[in-house]
N, C-alpha and C positions, 0 to 999 in steps of 0.2 A: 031894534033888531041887531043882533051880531055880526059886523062885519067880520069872514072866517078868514080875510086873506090876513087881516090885522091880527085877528086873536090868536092864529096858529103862528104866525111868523117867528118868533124871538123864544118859541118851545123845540128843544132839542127833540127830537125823531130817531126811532133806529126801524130797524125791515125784520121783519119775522114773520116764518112762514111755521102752520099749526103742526102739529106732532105727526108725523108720519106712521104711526101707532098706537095702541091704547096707552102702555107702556111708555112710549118714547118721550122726551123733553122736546120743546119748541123749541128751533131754530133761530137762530140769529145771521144775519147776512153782516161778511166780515168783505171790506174790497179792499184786495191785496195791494200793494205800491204797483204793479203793476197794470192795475184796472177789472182783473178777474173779481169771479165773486165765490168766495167761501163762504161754508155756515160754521157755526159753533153755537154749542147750547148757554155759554156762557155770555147773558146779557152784558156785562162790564167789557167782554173784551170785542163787543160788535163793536161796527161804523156808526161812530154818531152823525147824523146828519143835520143841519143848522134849523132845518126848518120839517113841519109835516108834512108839506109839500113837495120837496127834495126825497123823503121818506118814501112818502106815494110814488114820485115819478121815477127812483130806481125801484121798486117792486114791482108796477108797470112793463117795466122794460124789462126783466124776468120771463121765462118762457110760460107760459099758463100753467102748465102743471105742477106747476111751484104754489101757487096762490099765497101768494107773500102781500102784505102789508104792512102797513106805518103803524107804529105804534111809539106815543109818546113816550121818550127816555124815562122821564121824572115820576112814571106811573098813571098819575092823573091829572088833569090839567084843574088846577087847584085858584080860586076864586073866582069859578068864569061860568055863569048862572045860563049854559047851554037849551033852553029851554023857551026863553021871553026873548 
């Protein structure tokens, strides 16, 4: 079985919240040097976050009507047989 605190730890994470319209592009969660939290659609210039975990627990702490989540930096988490 997968240990997930291990398997996710050392995968870069960013926070995105789903398109606010049909039309619209996804969000990206940008925190400013000051601790605010901006969006931009542009994934390269979000907050990378060290871990998924880090990812999930600033989406979290987002007001609910955001519905923001983790989503791995690198797209997929690539030779990690999530299933067995």
């Amino acid at each position: 079985m997968l240990n997930s605190s291990f398997a996710f730890a050392a995968n870069p994470a960013l926070v995105s919240r789903p398109p606010l319209g049909p039309r619209d592009p996804a969000q990206y969660l940008v925190v400013t040097p000051a601790g605010s939290a901006d969006w931009t659609h542009d994934p390269a210039a979000a907050t990378t976050f060290a871990s998924m975990a880090e990812a999930m627990r600033a989406a979290i702490r987002l007001p609910a009507s955001l519905r923001a989540f983790g989503l791995p930096r690198g797209g997929e988490l690539m030779g990690l047989d999530l299933l067995n």
